[in-house]
C-alpha positions in Angstrom: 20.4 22.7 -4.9 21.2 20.1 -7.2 18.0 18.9 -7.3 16.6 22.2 -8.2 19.5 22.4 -11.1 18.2 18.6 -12.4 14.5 19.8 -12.4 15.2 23.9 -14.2 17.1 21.3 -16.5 14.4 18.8 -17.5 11.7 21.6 -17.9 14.2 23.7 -20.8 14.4 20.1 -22.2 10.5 19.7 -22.0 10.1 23.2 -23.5 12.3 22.3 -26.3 10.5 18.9 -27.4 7.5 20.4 -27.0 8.4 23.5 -29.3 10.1 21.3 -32.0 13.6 22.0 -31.4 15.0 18.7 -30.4 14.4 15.9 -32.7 14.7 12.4 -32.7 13.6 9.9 -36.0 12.5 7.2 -33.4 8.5 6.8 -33.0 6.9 8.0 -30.0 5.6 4.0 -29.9 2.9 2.7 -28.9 0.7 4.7 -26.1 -2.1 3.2 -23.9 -5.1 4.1 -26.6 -8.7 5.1 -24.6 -9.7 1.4 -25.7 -9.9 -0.6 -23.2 -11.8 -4.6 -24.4 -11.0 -7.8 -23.1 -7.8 -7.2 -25.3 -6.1 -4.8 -22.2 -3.3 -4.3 -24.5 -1.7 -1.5 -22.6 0.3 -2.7 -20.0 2.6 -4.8 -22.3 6.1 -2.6 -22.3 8.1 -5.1 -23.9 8.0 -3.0 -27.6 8.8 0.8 -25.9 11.9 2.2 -25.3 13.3 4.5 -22.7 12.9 7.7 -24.9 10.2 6.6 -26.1 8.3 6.4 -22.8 9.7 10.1 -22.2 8.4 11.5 -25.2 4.9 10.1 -24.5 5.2 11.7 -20.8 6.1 15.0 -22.4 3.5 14.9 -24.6 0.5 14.2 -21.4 2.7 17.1 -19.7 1.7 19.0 -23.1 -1.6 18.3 -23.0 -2.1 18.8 -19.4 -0.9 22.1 -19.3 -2.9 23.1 -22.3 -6.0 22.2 -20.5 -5.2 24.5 -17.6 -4.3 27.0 -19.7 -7.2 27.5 -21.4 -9.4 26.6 -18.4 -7.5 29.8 -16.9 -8.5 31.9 -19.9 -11.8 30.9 -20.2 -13.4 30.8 -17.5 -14.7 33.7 -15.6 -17.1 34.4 -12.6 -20.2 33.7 -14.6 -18.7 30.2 -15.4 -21.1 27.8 -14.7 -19.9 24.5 -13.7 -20.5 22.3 -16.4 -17.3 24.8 -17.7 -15.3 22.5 -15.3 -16.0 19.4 -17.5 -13.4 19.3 -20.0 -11.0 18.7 -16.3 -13.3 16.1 -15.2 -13.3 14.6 -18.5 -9.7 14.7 -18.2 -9.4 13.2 -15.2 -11.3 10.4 -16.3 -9.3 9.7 -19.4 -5.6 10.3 -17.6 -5.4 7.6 -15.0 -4.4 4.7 -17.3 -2.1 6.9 -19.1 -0.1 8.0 -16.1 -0.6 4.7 -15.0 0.7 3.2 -17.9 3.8 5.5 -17.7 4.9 5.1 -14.7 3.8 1.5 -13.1 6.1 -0.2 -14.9 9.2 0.8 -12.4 6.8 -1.5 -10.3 7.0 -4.6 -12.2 8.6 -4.2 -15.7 11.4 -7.0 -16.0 13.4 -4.7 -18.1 15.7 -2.6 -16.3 15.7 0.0 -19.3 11.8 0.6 -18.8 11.7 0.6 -14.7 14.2 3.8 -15.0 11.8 5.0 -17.6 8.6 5.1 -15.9 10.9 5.8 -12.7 12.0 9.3 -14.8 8.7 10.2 -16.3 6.8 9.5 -13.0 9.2 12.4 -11.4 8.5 14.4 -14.6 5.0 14.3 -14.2 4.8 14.8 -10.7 6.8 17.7 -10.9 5.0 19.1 -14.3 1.4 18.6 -12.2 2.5 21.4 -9.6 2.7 24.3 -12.2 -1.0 24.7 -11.6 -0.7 26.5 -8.0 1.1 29.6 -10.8 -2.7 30.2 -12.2 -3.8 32.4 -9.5 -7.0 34.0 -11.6 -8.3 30.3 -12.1 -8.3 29.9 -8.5 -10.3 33.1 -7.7 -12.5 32.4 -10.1 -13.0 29.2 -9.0 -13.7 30.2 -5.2 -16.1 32.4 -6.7 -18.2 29.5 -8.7 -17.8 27.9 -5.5 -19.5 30.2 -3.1 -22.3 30.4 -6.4 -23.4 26.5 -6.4 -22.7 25.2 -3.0 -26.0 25.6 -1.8 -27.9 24.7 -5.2 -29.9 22.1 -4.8 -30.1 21.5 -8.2 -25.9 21.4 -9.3 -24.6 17.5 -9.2 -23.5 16.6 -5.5 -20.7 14.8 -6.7 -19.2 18.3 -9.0 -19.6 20.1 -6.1 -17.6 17.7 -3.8 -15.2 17.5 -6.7 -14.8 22.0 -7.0 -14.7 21.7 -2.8 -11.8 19.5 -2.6 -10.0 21.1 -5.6 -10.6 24.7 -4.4 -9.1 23.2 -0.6 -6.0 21.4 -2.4 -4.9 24.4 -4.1 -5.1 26.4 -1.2 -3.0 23.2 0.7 -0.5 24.1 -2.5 0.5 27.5 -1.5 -2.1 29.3 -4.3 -3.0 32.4 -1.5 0.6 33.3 -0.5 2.6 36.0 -1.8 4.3 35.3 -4.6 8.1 34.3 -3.5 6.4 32.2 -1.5 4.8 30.5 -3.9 7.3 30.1 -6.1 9.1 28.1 -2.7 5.9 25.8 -2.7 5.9 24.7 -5.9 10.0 23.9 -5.2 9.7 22.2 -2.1 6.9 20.2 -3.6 8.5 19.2 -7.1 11.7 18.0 -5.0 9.8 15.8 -2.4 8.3 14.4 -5.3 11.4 13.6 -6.9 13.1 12.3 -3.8 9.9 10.1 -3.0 10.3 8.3 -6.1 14.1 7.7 -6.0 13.7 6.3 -2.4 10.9 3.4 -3.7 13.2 2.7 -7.0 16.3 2.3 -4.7 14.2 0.2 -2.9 13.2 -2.1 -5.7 16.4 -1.7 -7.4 18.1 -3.2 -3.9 18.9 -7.2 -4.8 22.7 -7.6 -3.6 22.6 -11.7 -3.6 24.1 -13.6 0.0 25.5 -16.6 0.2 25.0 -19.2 3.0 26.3 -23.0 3.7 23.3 -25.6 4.2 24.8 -25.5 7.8 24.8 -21.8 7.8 20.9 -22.2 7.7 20.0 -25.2 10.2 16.5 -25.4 10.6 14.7 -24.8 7.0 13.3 -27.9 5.9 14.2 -29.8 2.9 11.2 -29.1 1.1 11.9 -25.5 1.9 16.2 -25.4 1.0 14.7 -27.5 -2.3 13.1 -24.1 -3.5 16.4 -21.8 -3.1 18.7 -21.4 -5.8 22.5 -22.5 -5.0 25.7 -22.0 -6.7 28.0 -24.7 -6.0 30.5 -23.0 -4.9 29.0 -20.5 -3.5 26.6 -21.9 -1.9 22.7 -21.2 -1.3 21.5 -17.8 -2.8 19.4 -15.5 -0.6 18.4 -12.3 -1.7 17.2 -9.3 0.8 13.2 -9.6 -0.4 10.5 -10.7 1.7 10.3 -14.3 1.2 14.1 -15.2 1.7 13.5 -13.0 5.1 10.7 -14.8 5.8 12.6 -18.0 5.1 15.4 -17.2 7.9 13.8 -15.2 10.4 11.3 -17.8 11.0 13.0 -20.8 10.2 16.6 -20.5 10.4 18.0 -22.1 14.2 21.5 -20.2 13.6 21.4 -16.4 15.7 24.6 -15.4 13.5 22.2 -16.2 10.2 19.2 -14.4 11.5 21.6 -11.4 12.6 23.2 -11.3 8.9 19.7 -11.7 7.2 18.1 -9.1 9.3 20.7 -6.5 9.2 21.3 -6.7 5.8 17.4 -6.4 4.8 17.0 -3.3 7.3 19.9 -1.4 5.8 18.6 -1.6 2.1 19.6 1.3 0.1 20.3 2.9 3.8 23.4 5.4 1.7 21.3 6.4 -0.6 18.1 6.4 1.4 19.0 7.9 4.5 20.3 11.1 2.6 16.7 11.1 0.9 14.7 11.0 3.6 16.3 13.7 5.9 15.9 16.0 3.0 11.9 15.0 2.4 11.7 15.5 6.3 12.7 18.6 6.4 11.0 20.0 3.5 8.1 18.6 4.9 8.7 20.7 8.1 9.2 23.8 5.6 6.0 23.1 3.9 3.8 23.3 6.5 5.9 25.9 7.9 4.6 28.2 4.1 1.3 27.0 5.0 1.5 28.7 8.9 1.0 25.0 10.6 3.4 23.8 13.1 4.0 20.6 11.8 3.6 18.6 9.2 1.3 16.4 10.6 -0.8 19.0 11.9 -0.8 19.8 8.5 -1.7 16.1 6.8 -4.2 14.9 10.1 -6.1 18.0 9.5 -8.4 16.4 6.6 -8.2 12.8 8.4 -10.7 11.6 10.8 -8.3 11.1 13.9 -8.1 15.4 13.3 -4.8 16.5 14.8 -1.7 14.7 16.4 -2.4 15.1 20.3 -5.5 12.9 19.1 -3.4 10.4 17.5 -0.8 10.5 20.5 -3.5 9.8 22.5 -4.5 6.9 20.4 -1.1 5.2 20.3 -0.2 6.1 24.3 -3.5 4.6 25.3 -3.6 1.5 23.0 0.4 0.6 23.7 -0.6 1.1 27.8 -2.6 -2.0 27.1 -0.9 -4.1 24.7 2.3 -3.4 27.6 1.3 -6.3 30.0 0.6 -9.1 27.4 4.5 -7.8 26.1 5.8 -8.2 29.2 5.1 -11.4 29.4 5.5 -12.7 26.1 9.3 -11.2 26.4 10.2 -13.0 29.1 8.8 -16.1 27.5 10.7 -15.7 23.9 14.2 -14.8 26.4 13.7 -18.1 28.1 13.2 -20.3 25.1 15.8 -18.7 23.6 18.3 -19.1 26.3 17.1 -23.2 26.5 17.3 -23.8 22.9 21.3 -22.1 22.7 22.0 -24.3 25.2 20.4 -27.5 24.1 21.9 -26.5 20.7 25.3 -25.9 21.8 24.9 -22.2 19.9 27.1 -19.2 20.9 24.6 -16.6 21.3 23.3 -13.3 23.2 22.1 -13.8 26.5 19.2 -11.1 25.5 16.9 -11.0 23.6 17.3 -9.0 19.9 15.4 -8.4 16.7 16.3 -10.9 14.6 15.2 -13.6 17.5 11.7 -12.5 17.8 10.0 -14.2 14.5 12.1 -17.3 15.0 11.2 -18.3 18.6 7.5 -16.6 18.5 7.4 -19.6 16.2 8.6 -22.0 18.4 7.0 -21.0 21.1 4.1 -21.3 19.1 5.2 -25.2 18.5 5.9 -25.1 22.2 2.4 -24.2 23.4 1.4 -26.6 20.7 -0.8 -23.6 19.3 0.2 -24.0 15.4 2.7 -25.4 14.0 3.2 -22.9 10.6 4.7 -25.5 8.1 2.5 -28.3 8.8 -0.3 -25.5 8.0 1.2 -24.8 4.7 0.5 -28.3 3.3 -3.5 -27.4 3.0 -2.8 -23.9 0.9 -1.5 -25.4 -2.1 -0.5 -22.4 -4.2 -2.8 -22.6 -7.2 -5.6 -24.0 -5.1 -5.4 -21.6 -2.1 -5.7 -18.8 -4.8 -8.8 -20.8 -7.2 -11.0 -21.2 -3.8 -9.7 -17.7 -2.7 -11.4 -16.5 -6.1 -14.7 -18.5 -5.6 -15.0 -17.5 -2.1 -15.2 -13.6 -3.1 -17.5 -14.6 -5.8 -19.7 -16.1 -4.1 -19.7 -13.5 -1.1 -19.6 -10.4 -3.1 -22.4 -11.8 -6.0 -19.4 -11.2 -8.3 -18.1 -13.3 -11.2 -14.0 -13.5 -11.6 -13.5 -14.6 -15.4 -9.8 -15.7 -16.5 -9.2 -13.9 -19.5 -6.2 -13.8 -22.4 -4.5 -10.3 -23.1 -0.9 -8.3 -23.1 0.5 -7.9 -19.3 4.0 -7.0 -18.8 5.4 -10.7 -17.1 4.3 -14.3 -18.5 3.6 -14.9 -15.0 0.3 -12.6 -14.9 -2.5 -13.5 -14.8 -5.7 -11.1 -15.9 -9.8 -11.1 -15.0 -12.7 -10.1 -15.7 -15.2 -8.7 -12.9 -18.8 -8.7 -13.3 -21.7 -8.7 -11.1 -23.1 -12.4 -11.0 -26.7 -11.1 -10.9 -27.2 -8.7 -14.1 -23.6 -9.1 -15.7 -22.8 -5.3 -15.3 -18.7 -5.2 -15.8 -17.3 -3.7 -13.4 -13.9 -4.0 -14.5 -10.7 -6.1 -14.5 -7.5 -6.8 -12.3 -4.3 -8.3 -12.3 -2.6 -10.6 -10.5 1.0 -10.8 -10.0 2.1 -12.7 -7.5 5.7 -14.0 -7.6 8.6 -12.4 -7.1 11.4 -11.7 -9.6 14.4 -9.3 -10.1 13.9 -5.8 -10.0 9.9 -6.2 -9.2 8.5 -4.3 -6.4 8.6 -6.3 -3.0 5.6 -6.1 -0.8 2.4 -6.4 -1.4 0.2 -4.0 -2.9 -3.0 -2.7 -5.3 -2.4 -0.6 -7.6 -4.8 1.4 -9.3 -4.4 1.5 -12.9 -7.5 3.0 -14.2 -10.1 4.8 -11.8 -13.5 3.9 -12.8 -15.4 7.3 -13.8 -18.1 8.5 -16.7 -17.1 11.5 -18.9 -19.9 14.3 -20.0 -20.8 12.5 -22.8 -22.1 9.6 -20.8 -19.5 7.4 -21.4 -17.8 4.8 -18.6 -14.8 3.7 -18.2 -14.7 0.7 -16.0 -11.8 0.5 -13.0 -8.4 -1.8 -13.6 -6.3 -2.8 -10.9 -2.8 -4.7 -10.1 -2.4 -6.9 -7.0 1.2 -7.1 -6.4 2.2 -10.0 -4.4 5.4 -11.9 -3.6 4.2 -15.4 -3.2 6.9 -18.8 -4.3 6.2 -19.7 -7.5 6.1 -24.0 -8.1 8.1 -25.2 -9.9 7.3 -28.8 -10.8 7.4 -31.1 -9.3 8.3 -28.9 -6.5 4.7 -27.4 -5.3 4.9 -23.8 -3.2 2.7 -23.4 -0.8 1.1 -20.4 1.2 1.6 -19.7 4.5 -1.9 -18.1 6.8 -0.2 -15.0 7.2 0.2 -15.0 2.9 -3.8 -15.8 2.8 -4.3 -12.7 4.9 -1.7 -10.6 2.8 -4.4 -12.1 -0.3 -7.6 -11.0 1.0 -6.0 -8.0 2.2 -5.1 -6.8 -1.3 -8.6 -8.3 -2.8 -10.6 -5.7 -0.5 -8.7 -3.2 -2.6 -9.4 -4.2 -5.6 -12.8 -4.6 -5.0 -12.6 -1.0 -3.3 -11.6 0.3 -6.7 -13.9 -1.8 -9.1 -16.6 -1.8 -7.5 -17.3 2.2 -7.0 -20.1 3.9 -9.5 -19.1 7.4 -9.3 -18.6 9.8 -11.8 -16.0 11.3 -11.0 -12.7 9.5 -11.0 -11.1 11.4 -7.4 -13.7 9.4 -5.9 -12.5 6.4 -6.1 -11.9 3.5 -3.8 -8.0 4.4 -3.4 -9.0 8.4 -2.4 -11.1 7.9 1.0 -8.9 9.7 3.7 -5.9 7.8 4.9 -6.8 6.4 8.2 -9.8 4.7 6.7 -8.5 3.4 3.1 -6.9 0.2 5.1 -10.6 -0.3 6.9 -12.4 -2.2 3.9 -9.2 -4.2 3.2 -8.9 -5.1 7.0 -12.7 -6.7 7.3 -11.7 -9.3 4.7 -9.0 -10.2 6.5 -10.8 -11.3 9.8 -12.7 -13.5 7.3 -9.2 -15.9 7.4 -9.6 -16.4 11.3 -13.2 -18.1 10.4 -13.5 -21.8 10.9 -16.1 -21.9 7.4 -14.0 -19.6 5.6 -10.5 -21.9 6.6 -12.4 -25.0 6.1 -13.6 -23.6 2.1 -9.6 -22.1 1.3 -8.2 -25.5 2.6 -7.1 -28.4 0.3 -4.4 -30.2 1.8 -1.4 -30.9 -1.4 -1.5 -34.6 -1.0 -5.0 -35.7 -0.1 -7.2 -32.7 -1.2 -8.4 -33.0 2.8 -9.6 -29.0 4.4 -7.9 -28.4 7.6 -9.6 -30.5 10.2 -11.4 -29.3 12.9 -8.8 -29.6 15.4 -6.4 -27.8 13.3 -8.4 -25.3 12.5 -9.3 -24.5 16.1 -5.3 -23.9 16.4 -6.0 -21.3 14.3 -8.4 -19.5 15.4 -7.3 -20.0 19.1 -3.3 -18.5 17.7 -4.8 -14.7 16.8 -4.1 -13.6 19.8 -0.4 -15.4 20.0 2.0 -12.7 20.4 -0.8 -9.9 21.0 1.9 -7.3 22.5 4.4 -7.6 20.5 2.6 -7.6 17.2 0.5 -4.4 17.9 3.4 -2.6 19.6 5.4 -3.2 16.5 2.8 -1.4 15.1 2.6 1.4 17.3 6.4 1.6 17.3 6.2 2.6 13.6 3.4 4.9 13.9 4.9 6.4 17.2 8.2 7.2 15.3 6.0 8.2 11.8 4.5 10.8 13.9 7.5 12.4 16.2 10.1 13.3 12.5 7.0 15.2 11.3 5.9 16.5 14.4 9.3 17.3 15.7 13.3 18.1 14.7 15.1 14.6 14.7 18.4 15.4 13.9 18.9 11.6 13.7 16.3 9.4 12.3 17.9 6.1 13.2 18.8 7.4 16.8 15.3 8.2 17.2 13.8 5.0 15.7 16.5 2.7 18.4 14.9 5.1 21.2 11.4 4.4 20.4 12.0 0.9 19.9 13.6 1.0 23.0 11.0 2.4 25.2 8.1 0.5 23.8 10.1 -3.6 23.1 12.6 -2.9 26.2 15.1 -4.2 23.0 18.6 -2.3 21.9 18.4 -1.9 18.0 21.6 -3.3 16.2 23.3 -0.1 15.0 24.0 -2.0 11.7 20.5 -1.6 10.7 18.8 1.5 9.8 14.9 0.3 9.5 14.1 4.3 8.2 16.1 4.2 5.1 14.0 0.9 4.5 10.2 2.8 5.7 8.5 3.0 2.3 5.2 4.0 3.9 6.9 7.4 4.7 7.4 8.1 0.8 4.0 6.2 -0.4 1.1 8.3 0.8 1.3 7.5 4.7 3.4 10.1 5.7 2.1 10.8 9.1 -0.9 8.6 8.7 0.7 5.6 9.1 -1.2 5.1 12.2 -4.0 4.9 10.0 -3.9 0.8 10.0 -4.5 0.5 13.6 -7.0 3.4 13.5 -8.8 1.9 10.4 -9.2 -1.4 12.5 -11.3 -0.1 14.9 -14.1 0.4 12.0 -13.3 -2.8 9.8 -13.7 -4.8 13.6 -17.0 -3.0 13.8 -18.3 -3.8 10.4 -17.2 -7.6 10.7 -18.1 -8.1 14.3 -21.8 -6.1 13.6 -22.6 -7.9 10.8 -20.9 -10.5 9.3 -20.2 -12.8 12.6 -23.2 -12.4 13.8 -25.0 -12.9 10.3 -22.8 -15.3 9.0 -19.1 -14.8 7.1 -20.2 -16.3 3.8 -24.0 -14.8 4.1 -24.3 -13.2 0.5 -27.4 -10.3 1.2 -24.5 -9.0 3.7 -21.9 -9.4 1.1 -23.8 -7.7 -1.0 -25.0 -4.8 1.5 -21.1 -4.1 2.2 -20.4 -4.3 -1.3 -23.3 -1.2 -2.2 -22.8 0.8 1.3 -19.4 0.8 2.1 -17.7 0.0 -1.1 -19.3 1.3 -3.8 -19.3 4.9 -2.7 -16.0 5.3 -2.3 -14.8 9.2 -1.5 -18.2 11.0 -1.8 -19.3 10.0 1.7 -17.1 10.2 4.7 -15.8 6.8 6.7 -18.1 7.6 9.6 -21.4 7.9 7.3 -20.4 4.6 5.6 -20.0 2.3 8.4 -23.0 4.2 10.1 -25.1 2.9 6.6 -23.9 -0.2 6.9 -24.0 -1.3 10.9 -26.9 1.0 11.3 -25.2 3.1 14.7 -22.7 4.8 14.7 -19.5 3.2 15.2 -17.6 2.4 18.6 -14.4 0.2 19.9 -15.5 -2.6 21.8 -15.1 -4.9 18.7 -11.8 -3.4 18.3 -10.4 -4.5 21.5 -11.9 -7.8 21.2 -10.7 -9.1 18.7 -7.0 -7.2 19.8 -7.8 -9.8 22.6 -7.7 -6.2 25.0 -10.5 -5.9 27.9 -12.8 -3.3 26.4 -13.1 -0.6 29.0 -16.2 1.9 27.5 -14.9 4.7 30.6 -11.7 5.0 28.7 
């Protein structure tokens, strides 16, 4: 209720700005203009000010609902389609400025802006649902529909485009009676507003820790050299991903690992947990409008796996597997860890818990004498790992990656240029932000700034994206270093950039970023078996000291650790899918309860009731929402396309670069997953190459 008090409030607001009747003598400031040279001036924020970013949001909000107004007026059943341009023109021109207004809560150093672009991100996304109220332009648009569908002579692409437009406003509520509608466009404006408040508490989470250098036994000096420390405080950790990294790997103390792991799961858990029992349920009420009987009935629908028995299925059958190599690997990490207590003279638990599992599946990689992590390190170099990341893709892709000047929003970015390396055609540019800072979004992630799309007047507008990484920056004459897990994490995000910039549609909705859910990870996921090649690690390498690539013998180490903790890595996985798809298929009256019993029943571990890994779940609130077993699903087609092609052709073979490039790639959203990796394997797609490089015995009856 209060919610739906903030949002009637913000829309009299917006009705009086846009009427004239509040006023203000400061300047709207400067917008993101349709311009985009090598200048890229529009993701600077350090001139705008919090009203000022509003006032520009208002004004898209203006413009936006002009456009369907008049669309609504003016079209009619003997429309023809080319009436639907001045939308598709629109959608081509609006990316970058919604972009601009609202990725800044991402990455802006200014706290001022990041609740700006927080604020106006809600506005939009709230102002956007008015368009399920013009019921006429719907009808009329079903009827142009049912007119050009089987023309053979209409653009394939507009079609696709008034298909999926026609399906999402039906998914919107636009055919139910009107009360009902008027609850759609509610429940949908609120989870939108509560989505965005969960990521910004998120972001906005850096409460600072203080440990003694014997409260963390076990990091390395060259490691405790690169973390701030008070002096009378001690060492300052902060809850982000490479101070967890930091303890849960390295750290030999249990009580340190239990307070770093505890306080990083319970991030904005007061706030949080509040927000996502609300989305959950008005989830459940959403599909409930729609007559579904779940909301993940209603999301899988339109996804390839197609329903949620299907994806039960999926997730039963795969953790049956993976169960065994746990099994084993638990009993293993319990032992180690009941030896090393001892030998250490360590008051711990005599079981095993989540904060031990990083720490001595590291050392009993070091045991095994598989890989030892930090003597790795020393041939990723920072600065070099990422140059001879950058010439790899070049070379592999035909691309060229020029370093270019322009605004950016942090010193520390870094901007390029994409072209293609045979006939110079621009494909676009991306940006690269890579180490971590206060208030800066704290994974890693691509973010689409501009979709790449031509208007009606012929005119293209080339894709821009942001990879958003949380790397350690050097700081002579200290050098930072990336660990192989980091090089995967950066050719990970590089498949989607490349998704983005490299798609020639016309129509911006069919971009890279907008293939269904349980693919979009697939493209991203072939790159990254390319970092469990021996060519490929020998090329990244460059050992810090003596400019030596990883020898042979390490390199084999490698290779030969993928399938190091099979079980417990992959059941993670399906442990976060598993509970992803019971609170939307089910009533959970108690999120964390129900996370602790699936956690339970798949890692035989109690979760600490201190932490509360749901309030922490970002994929729930940033378009996974019961798809988020679309990373294991998309893996059985990115081990297809790698295993088909590029191991058995070669990893650094260009013409197949090039192929996946113009098949799978470039396409994007017009053609569905299935089609694409058909195109590109030339059969259709199956699991063995899933399960072998899982390390699983493929079983073709199963």
């Amino acid at each position: 209720e209060n919610l739906k008090r903030e949002i009637m409030l913000r829309e009299i607001i917006s009705c009086l700005l846009m009427a004239g009747l509040i006023y203000t003598d400061e300047s709207p400031g400067r917008s993101c203009d349709d311009d985009f040279g090598e200048s890229l001036g529009c993701w600077n924020y350090s001139e705008l000010t919090y009203s000022q970013i509003l006032r520009q949001a208002e004004e898209f909000i203006r413009i936006e609902t002009d456009l369907y107004n008049n669309l609504a007026q003016t079209l009619n059943e003997f429309s023809d389609i080319a009436d639907l341009d001045p939308v598709l023109d629109f959608f081509c021109e609006s990316t970058s400025k919604v972009s601009f207004l609202t990725f800044g809560m991402n990455v802006s150093p200014n706290p001022e802006v990041r609740a700006a672009c927080s604020e106006a991100e809600i506005m939009l996304s709230e102002a956007s649902y008015h368009i399920v109220l013009h019921r006429n332009l719907y009808e009329v648009l079903k009827i142009l529909y049912d007119r050009v569908k089987t023309s053979t002579t209409v653009d394939r692409e507009k079609k696709l485009f008034l298909f999926y437009f026609i399906r999402d406003l039906w998914r919107q509520g636009l055919e139910l009676p009107e009360e009902k509608r008027q609850k759609m466009v509610q429940i949908m404006q609120v989870i939108a507003n509560l989505e965005i408040r969960f990521v910004q508490n998120l972001i906005e989470s850096d409460s600072e820790m203080y440990f003694t250098e014997d409260q963390l036994q076990g990091l390395p000096p060259e490691v405790l050299k690169q973390i701030p420390k008070d002096e009378t405080l001690g060492y300052i950790i902060l809850p982000n991903g490479i101070d967890y990294n930091r303890i849960m790997f390295l750290c030999e103390r249990e009580d340190t690992r239990r307070r770093m792991f505890e306080a990083y799961m319970s991030r904005s858990n007061e706030e949080n947990q509040e927000i996502l029992n609300l989305i959950v349920a008005l989830r459940r009420d959403e599909a409930a409008l729609l007559g579904y009987p779940d909301y993940a009935s209603l999301v899988e629908e339109l996804l390839m796996a197609r329903n949620p028995d299907r994806v039960k299925s999926f997730l039963t059958h795969l953790a049956e597997e993976l169960a065994v190599h746990w099994r084993d690997e638990r009993q293993q990490l319990l032992e180690l860890k009941l030896a090393h207590c001892k030998q250490k003279g360590f008051k711990c638990t005599d079981v095993l818990q989540e904060w031990d599992l990083e720490y001595f599946s590291n050392h009993l990689n070091k045991y095994f004498k598989l890989l030892d992590k930090q003597e790795i390190m020393k041939y990723f170099p920072f600065r070099k790992a990422l140059i001879n990341t950058i010439r790899l893709f070049e070379n592999v892709m035909s691309m060229t990656f020029t370093p270019i000047s322009g605004s950016k929003w942090h010193p520390d970015v870094e901007t390029y240029r994409v072209e293609d390396a045979e006939t110079s055609e621009l494909y676009g540019y991306f940006y690269l932000d890579l180490h971590p800072r206060p208030g800066k979004y704290g994974h890693a992630a691509a973010f689409q700034l501009q979709a790449p799309c031509i208007n009606s007047n012929g005119e293209k507008r080339v894709g821009i994206v942001a990879l958003v990484l949380n790397f350690q920056k050097p700081e002579p004459p200290v050098e930072s270093f990336l660990s192989h897990d980091d090089v995967i994490s950066l050719f990970h995000e590089f498949g989607h950039a490349l998704h983005v910039l490299t798609n020639n549609n016309k129509i911006a909705t069919f971009s890279g970023f907008h293939v269904v859910s349980d693919f979009v990870e697939a493209p991203s996921q072939m790159f990254e078996n390319w970092t469990w090649e021996k060519d490929v690690l020998r090329f990244l390498s460059h050992h810090f000291e003596t400019g030596d690539p990883l020898p042979d013998h390490m390199i084999d180490k490698v290779i030969e650790s993928r399938h190091f903790m099979r079980g417990l890595k992959n059941l993670r996985q399906i442990v976060y899918a598993t509970f992803d798809l019971v609170i939307h298929t089910a009533v959970v009256p108690d999120l964390d309860e129900k996370y602790r019993d699936i956690v339970k029943h798949y890692l035989s571990i109690d979760v600490s009731t201190f932490t509360h890994l749901p309030s922490t779940f970002e994929h729930l609130v940033g378009g996974y929402a019961a798809s988020y077993y679309g990373y294991l699903w998309s893996e059985l087609f990115s081990a297809d396309m790698f295993m088909t092609r590029f191991k058995k052709e070669g990893v650094l073979n260009p013409d197949v670069g090039k192929e996946y490039r113009d098949k799978v790639l470039k396409p994007g959203a017009t053609i569905p997953p299935n089609e694409l990796v058909k195109a590109f394997i030339g059969r259709d797609p199956n699991p063995e190459a899933f399960f072998h490089l899982k390390g699983i015995e493929y079983q073709a009856n199963k």
